[in-house]
C-alpha positions, 0 to 999 in steps of 0.5 A: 500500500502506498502510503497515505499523506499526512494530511488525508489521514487528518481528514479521514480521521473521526473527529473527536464527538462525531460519533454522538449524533447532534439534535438538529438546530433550531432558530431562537428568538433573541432574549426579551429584555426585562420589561422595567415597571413604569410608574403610572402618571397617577402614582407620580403626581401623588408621590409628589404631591404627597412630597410637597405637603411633607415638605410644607408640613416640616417647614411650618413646624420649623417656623413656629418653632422659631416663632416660640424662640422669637416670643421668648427672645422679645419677652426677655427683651421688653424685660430687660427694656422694663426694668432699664426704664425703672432704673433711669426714672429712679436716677432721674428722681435722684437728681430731682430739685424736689427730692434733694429739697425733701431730703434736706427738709427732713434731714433738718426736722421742717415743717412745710407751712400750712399757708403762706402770705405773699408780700406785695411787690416793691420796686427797687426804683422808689424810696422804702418807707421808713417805719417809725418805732417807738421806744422799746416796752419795758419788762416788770417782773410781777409779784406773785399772789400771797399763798392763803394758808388752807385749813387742816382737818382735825380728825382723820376720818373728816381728811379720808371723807373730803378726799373720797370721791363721790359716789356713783349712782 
């Protein structure tokens, strides 16, 4: 026999498998993407919707919050406002003309008149007149009254009847 080239025996040969048989091939259809869920146009508005109303929800919480703090900031404020204002009208009072006046008054024991007399006004431009005074009155002691002696009860029963008081009726 003659001898086979080697590239005959290659295509001769079994191929590795060939002697299982192959079911026959059959066309698929590409693979279906998965479907992806879309939201409904109802489902979003409410989302949203419902998204905004948290929105303002948490916003008006925030500012009455606020709004406590800024009432209790104005409170402390017309506080302190308060007792500054107290304090400059009892400096003011201390440095009144009338309050130094009382305090001198009292401290010198005077009495504030019951009525006061007002003089006439002179002018400086007339001559006062003159008041004429006679001479000074002069003082004599007086004597006193002679003592009357009183008469002096005998007995001590008549001195405890003149000092009794009277009955009472």
């Amino acid at each position: 026999m003659a001898s086979i080239p080697s590239t005959r025996r290659a295509a001769n040969r079994p191929r590795h498998g060939a002697s299982q048989r192959r079911p026959p091939l059959t066309v698929v259809a590409p693979p279906q993407r998965k479907r992806r869920r879309t939201l409904s146009p109802t489902v979003v508005s409410i989302a949203a919707v419902a998204i905004t109303l948290g929105a303002i929800v948490f916003t008006n919480g925030n500012v009455i919050a606020a709004q406590f703090h800024l009432q209790g900031v104005q409170a402390s404020v017309a506080a302190a406002s308060a007792l500054h204002d107290q304090e400059l009208l009892q400096q003011e009072s201390m440095e009144s003309p009338l309050r130094i006046t009382q305090q001198v008054a009292h401290a010198a024991r005077l009495v504030t008149p019951v009525a006061e007399t007002q003089i006439a006004p002179v002018s400086l431009n007339q001559p006062v007149r003159t008041i004429e005074v006679g001479p000074a009155p002069v003082a004599v002691a007086a004597t006193p009254p002679p003592v009357q002696p009183t008469a002096k009860p005998t007995t001590p029963r008549a001195a405890t009847r003149s000092i009794a008081p009277a009955p009472k009726r």
